[in-house]
C-alpha positions as CSV (number, residue, x, y, z in Angstrom):
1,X,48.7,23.5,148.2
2,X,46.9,20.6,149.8
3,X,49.2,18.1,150.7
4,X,48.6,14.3,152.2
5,X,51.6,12.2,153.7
6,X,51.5,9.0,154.3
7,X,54.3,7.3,156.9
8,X,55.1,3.5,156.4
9,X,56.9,2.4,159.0
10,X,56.1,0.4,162.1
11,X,58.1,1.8,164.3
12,X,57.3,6.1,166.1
13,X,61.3,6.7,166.8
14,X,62.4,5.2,163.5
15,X,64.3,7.2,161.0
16,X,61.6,7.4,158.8
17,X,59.2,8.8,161.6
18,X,62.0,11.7,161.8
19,X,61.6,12.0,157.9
20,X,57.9,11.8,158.3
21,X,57.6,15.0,160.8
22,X,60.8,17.0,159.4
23,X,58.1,16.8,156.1
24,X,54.9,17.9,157.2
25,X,56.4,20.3,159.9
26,X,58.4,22.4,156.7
27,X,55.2,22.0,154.6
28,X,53.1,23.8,157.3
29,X,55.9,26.3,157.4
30,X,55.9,27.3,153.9
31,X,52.1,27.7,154.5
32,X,50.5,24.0,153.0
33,X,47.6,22.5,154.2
34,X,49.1,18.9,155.2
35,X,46.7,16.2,155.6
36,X,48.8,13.2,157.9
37,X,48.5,9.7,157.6
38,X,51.1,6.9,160.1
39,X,49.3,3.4,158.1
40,X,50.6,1.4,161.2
41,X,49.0,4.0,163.6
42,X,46.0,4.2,162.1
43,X,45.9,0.3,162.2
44,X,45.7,0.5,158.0
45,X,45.1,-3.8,157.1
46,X,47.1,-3.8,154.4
47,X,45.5,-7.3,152.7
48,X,43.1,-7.1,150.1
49,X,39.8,-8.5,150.9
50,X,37.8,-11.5,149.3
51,X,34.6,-9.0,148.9
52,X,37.3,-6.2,147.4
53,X,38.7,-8.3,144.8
54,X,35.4,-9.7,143.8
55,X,34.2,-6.4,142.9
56,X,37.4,-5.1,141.2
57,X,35.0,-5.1,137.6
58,X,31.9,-4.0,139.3
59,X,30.3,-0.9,138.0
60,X,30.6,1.3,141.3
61,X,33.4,-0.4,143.3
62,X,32.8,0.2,147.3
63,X,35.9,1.4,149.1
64,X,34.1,2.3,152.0
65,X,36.6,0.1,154.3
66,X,39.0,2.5,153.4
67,X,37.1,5.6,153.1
68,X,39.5,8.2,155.3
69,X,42.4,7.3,153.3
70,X,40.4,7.5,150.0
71,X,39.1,11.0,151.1
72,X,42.6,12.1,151.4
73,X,43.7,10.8,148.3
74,X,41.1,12.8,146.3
75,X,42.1,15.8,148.5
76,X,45.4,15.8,147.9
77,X,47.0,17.8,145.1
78,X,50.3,16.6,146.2
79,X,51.7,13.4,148.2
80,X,53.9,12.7,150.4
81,X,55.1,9.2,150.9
82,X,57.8,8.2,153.4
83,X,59.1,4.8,153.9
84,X,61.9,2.8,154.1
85,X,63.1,0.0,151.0
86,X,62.9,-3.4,152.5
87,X,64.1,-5.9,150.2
88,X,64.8,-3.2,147.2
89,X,60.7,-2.4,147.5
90,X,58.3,-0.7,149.2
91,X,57.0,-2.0,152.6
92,X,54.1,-4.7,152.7
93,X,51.8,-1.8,153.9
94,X,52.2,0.7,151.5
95,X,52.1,-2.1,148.9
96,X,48.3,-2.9,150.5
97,X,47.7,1.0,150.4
98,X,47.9,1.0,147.0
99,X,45.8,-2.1,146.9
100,X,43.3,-1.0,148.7
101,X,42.9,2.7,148.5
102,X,43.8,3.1,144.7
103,X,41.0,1.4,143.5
104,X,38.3,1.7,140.6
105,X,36.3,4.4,140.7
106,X,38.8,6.6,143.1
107,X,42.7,6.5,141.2
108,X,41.4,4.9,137.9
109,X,38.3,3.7,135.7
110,X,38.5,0.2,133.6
111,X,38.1,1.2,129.8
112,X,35.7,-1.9,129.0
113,X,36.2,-1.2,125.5
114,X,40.3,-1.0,125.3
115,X,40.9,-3.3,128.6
116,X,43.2,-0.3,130.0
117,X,42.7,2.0,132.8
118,X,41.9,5.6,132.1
119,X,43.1,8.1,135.2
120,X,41.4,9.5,137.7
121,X,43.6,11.5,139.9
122,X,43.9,14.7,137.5
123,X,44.1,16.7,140.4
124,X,47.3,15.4,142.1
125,X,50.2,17.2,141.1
126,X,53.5,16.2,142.5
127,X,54.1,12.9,144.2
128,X,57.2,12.9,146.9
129,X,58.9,10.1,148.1
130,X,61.1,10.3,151.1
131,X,62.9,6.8,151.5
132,X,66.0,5.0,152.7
133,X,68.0,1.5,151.6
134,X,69.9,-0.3,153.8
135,X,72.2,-0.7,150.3
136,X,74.6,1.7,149.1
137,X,73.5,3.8,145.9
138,X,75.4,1.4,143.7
139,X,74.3,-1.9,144.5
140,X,70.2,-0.3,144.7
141,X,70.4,2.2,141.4
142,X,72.8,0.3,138.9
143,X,72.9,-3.5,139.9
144,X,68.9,-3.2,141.0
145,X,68.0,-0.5,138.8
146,X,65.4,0.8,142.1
147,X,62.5,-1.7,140.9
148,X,60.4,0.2,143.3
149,X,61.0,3.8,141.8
150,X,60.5,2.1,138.5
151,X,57.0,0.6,139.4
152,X,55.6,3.8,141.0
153,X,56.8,5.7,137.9
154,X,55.7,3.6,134.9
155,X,53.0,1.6,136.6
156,X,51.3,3.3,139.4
157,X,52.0,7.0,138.7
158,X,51.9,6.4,135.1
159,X,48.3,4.7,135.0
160,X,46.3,6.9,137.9
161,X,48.0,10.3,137.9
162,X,50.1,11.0,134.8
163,X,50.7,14.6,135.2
164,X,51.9,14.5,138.4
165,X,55.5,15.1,138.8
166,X,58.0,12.7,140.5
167,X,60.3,14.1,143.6
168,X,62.8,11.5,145.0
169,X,64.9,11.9,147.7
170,X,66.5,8.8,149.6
171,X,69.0,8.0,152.0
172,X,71.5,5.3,150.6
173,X,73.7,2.6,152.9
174,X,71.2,3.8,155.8
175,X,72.2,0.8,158.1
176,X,76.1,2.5,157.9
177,X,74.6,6.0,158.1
178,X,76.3,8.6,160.4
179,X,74.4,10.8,163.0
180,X,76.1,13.6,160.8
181,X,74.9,11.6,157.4
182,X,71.1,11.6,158.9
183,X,71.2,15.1,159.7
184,X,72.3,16.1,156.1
185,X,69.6,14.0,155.0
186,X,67.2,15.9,157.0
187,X,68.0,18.7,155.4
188,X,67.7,17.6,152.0
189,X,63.5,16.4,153.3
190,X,62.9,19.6,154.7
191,X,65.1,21.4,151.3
192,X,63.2,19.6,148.7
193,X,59.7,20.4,151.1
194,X,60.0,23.6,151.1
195,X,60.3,24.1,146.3
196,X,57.0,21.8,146.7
């Protein structure tokens, strides 16, 4: 399978790095083709542009300021995303990744008819995400219901790639998290990695 991750996280010996290359290390094990992506690395500017936003309606929408990421999204039948919860969502960058990369004419198409979005990414398959909360499970899944998981899943997911099937796998109460608790969660990453 063809698979792209994408690592959201400013920091090369963070947690999340760790996640990042347990991940694509097992998926080239079990014989994947693993397309990489570090946003921060890569320099990724997560913001929008004036000129982007103004042709959001346009009948060909240019992403060509984001063309290597968009050529990895259309590869991809499966995705990877790693990144820590910040403020119960996602970080700013993989916010502006979404902004900028699933755009008309690459994720979805406007319906001019209906006003809805029709999808585009038929191909991807299975969408992975590899995360962490600083909160325990509690306090993120039952008092804050995980707005993040619940915007990926109904909006994002939902909207550009509906047949693709969720994976979720995060580390709770990370700031309280054992050397032993990381290790387990390792695991789990390279576990869950390896059924893709």
């Amino acid at each position: 399978m063809r698979v792209h991750t994408i690592l959201a996280h400013p920091l090369p010996d963070s947690f999340a790095a760790a996640v990042h290359r347990t991940a694509a290390d097992r998926l080239r094990a079990c014989g994947h083709e693993v397309a990489t992506a570090d946003l921060y690395a890569e320099g990724f500017a997560p913001a929008l542009t004036p000129a982007e936003r103004a042709g959001y309606f346009d009948a060909e929408y240019d992403s060509s300021a984001v063309a290597p990421l968009v050529e990895r999204l259309r590869w991809a039948e499966a995705l990877v995303l790693v990144y820590p919860h910040w403020w119960f969502d996602q970080p700013a960058i993989l916010k502006g990744y979404f902004d900028r990369v699933w755009v008309p004419g690459v994720a979805f198409r406007h319906d001019r008819a209906g006003g809805r979005i029709l999808p585009l990414l038929t191909g991807l398959r299975s969408v992975s995400v590899l995360t962490s909360f600083g909160s325990p499970w509690w306090l993120t899944e039952l008092y804050m219901r995980n707005p993040a998981r619940r915007i990926l899943t109904k909006g994002v997911l939902t909207a550009c790639a509906p047949q693709a099937r969720l994976r979720y796998c995060a580390l709770y109460d990370m700031d309280r998290a054992t050397d032993t608790a990381r290790a387990r969660h390792l695991e789990r990453v390279a576990a869950l990695m390896a059924r893709l």
